[in-house]
N, C-alpha and C positions, 0 to 999 in steps of 0.2 A: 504493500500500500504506500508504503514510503517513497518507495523508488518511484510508483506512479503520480505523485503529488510533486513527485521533485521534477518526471517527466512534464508533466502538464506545465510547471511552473516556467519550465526553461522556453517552451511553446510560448507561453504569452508573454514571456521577456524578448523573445526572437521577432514575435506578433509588430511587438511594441515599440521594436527598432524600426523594423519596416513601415509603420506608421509612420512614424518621426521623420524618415528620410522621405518619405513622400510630400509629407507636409512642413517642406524646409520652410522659413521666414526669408521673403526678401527681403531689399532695403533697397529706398529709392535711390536712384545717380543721379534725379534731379525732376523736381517741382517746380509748374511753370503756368503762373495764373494764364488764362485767354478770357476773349472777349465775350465768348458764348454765356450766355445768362441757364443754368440749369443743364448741362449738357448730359441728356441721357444714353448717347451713342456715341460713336466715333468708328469711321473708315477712311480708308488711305485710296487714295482714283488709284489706280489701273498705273500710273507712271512713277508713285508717289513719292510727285512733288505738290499736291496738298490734301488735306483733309477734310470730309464732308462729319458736319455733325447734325444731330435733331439734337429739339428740345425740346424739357417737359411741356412749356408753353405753346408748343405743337406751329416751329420753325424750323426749316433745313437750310442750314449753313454749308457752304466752304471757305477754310481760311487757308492760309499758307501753313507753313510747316511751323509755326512760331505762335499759331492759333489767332491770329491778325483776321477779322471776316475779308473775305476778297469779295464775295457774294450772298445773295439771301432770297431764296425762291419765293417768287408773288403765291403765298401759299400758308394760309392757316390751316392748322392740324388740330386733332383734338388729342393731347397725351403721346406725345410721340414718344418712341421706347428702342428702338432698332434701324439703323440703317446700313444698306447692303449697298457697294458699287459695282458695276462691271464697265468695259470701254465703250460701253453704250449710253446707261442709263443710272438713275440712282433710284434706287426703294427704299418706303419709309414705313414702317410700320406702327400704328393707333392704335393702343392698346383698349383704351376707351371704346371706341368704334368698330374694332376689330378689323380693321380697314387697312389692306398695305395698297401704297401710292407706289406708282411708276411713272417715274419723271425722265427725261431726256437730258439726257447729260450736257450736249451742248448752249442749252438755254434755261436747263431747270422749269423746263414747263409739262405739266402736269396732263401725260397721256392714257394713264388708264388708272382706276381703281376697282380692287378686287376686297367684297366682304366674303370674310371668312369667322359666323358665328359661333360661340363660346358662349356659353353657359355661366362662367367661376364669375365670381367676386369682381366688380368695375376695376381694383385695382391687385390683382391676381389673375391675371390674362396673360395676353406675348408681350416679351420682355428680349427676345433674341432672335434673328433673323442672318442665315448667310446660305450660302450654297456647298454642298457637301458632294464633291469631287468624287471622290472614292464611292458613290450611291449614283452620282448623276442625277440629284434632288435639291430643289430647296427644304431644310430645316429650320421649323419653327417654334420656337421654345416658349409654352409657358411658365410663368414666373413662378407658381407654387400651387398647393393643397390640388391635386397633387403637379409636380414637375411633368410635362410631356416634352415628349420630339414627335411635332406635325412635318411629314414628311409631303413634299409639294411638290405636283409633276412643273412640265414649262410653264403652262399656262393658269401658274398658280393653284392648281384644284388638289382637294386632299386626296392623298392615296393610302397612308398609314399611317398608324398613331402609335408610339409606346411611350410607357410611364418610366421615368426614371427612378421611382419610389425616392429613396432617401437619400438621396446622392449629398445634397445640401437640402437649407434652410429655404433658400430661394436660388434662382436664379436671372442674373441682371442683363447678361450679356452673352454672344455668340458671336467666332468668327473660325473661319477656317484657314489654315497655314500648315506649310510643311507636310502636308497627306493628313491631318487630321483634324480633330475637332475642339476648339477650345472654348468651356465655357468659364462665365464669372458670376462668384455669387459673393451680392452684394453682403446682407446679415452676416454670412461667415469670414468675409473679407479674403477670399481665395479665388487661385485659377487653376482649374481642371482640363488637364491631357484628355482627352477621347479616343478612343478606338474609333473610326469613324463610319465603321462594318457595324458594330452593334451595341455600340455607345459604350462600353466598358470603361469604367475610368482606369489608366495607365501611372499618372502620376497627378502630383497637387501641390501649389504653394500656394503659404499665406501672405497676401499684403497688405500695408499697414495703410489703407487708405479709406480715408470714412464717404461712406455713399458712393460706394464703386459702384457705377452704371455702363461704363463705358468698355470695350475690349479689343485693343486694334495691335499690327505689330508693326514697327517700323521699318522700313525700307532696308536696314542691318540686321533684321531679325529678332528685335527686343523687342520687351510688353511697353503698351504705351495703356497705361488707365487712367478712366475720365471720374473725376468725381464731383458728381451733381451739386453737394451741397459746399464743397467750396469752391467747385469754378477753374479746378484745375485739372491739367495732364499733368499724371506721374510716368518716369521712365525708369526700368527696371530690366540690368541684363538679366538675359535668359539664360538659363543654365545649361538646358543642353544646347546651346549652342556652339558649333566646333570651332 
C-alpha cells in the first residue's frame, strides 16, 4: 500500500511539473498605449504593415504598426468582439447581433452581412473569429457557458459545432499562425496552442495583462495582446519561436 501511495504520489508531482511548464508566465518586452478607444480585436493585413482593430463601441479601425488610426470604416456596429483579415476583405464580428460584417479591404465598405443566431446570454456569445487552414473553415468561438468552435463553410453557413467544455473560464480571442490554432482567455489571463485537427490544447501561457481581448502575432512571430480596459498592445516573445 505504501509503495502504491508513494506511486501515485510521484504521478501527481510528474502531473504537476507538466502543468507548470505548460503554463509558463510571460512578461511583456513592451506596452504601448494606441489610439483605439476599447479595443476588442486586433489583426495584422495580409502585408503586415498595419493593423485593423474593432471596438466595443462597435468601430473598425486600421492604424499603423505604432497603433496611430490611419483609417475608420463609415460603419457602426453593435458590440464588436473579433476581427478577421485576408488580401481581400476584413470581417467583423457583433457579438450583440450575432452578425459578422464583410467589408472590402480596399475602401472598408460594407458588402455583405451574415446572421448567424445564438441563443446564450447578450454578452456570452462570439468572442473569436479566424480561419482554420489545416480544416479549410472559418472558426467561430463562443465566449462561455458553454465555450464552442462554430465551424463555417465559405459562404459563412454553419457546418459543425463542438464544445470545448473547460478548456478556460472564457474565451476572448482567436487567431490562427504557424499550422495552428490560438486562442485567449481573457478571466484567466492566458494563451492557448491548439491542435487545429480537433482542438486539443498542446500548450498554454499566462499573461499579465488585465482585459485581454485582443490576439494577433506580429510580422516576427510574437504575441501582440490588446487590452480593452486600458487601451493598450502588449508585446510578448514567443517561446517557441526558433
Amino acid at each position: 500500500m505504501k509503495k502504491t501511495v508513494t506511486t501515485i504520489f510521484g504521478m501527481l508531482l510528474c502531473l504537476a511539473g507538466v502543468y507548470a511548464q505548460e503554463t509558463l508566465k510571460l512578461e511583456p518586452t513592451e506596452k504601448r498605449t494606441i489610439q483605439v478607444p476599447e479595443p476588442s480585436d486586433i489583426a495584422f493585413s495580409a502585408d503586415g504593415k498595419s493593423i485593423f482593430m474593432v471596438s466595443d463601441n462597435g468601430y473598425l479601425f486600421e492604424t499603423d504598426l505604432e497603433g496611430t488610426i490611419l483609417r475608420k470604416a463609415n460603419y457602426k456596429g453593435l458590440d464588436d468582439e473579433a476581427v478577421y483579415v485576408t488580401k481581400s476583405h476584413v470581417y467583423v464580428v457583433e457579438e450583440f447581433s450575432r452578425k459578422i460584417k464583410m467589408f472590402s479591404l480596399p475602401d472598408l465598405i460594407l458588402e455583405k452581412t451574415v446572421s448567424l443566431p445564438y441563443n446564450g446570454a447578450r454578452n456570452k456569445a462570439y468572442e473569436g473569429f479566424t480561419f482554420n487552414k489545416a480544416k479549410g473553415v472559418f472558426t467561430l468561438i463562443v465566449e462561455k457557458d458553454p465555450i464552442y468552435v462554430f465551424e463555417l463553410n465559405q459562404k459563412l453557413e454553419k457546418m459543425n459545432e463542438i464544445n470545448l467544455g473547460d478548456i478556460a473560464r472564457d474565451i476572448s480571442a482567436a487567431t490562427y499562425y504557424d499550422n495552428h490554432l490560438w486562442l485567449l482567455s481573457d478571466e484567466d489571463s492566458t494563451i492557448f496552442k491548439l491542435n487545429p485537427n480537433d482542438y486539443s490544447v498542446i500548450s498554454r501561457w499566462k499573461v499579465p495583462v488585465l482585459n485581454a481581448e485582443g490576439l494577433a502575432f506580429s510580422p516576427d512571430g510574437n504575441f501582440i495582446v490588446a487590452s480593452d480596459a486600458l487601451q493598450r498592445l502588449y508585446y510578448f516573445n514567443n517561446p517557441e519561436k526558433n
